[in-house]
C-alpha positions in Angstrom: 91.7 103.6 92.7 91.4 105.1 96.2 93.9 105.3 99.1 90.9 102.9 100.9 90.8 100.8 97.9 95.0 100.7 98.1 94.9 99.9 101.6 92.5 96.8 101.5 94.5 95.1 98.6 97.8 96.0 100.6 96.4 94.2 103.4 95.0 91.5 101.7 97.8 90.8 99.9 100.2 91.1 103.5 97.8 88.2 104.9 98.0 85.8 101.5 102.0 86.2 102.0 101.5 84.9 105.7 99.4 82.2 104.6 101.1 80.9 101.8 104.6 81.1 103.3 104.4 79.8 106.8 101.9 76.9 105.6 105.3 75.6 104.1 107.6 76.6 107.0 105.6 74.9 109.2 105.7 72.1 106.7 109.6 72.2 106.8 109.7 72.6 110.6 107.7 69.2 110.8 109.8 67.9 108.6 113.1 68.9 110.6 111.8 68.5 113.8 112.3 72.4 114.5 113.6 74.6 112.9 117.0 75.0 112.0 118.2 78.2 110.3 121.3 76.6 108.6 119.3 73.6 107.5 116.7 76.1 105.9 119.4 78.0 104.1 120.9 74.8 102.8 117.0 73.5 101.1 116.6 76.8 99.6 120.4 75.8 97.4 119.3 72.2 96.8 119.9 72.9 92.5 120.3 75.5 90.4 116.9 76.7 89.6 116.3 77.1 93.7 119.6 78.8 94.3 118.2 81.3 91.7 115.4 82.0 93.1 116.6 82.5 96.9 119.4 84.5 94.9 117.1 86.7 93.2 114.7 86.7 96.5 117.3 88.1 98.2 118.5 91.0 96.2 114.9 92.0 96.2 114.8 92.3 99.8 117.8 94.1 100.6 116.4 96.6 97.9 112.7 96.5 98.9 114.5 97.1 103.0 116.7 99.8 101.4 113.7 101.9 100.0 111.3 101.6 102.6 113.7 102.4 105.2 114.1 105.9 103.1 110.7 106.2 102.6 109.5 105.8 106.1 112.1 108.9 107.0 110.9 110.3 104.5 107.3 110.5 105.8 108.3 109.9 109.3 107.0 106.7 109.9 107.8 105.6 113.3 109.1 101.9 114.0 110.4 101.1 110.7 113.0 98.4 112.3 109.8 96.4 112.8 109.7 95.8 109.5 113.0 95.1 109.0 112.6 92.2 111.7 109.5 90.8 110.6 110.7 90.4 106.9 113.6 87.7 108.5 110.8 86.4 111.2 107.6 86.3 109.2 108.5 86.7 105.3 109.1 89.6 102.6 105.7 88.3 101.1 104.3 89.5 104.3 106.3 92.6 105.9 106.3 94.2 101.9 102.5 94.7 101.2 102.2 95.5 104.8 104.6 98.6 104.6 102.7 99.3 101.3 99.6 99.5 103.4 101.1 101.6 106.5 102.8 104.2 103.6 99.7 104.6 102.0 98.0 105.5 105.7 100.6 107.7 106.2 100.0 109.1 102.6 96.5 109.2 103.3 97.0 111.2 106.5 99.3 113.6 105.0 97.1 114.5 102.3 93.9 115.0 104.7 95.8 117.2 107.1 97.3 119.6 104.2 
């Protein structure tokens, strides 16, 4: 697979997780009139089967943040704390395949000028 190839599913992938993320925060903000952070954290611990999956949801973000914060040093990607924002703003679904896509430009761009 090509780094064009990469890049179009990366991006692809960074607009389904807006889509099929916000459809239902929107849903809950209708629902609550707003929306209320404690309120949100609360639905996502409603049983047990929910609890593990914000649970688990949460580990992977704090390890997904962890490696692409070392990775963008690594190729010195500027603005990494954008992502870092955007994952807590927009969603991990989103902010993920989109640093996927800017690593592989920045792979891309290494490669072509060596």
């Amino acid at each position: 697979m090509t780094s064009k190839t990469r890049q179009w599913v990366y991006g692809i992938f960074a607009g389904l997780g807006v889509v099929v993320t916000w459809y239902f925060n929107l849903e809950f903000m209708s629902q609550h009139e707003g929306f209320s952070l404690g309120a949100f954290i609360a639905a996502t611990h409603v049983n047990a089967a929910a609890t593990s999956i914000a649970n688990d949801l949460m580990v992977v973000v704090l390890v997904s943040l962890f490696w692409s914060f070392l990775e963008a040093r690594r190729l010195d990607m500027r603005h990494w704390w954008f992502f870092l924002v955007f994952t807590f703003v927009i969603a991990i679904a989103f902010t993920y395949p989109l640093f996927l896509l800017m690593r592989e430009r920045a792979l891309s761009k290494q490669g072509a000028s060596a």
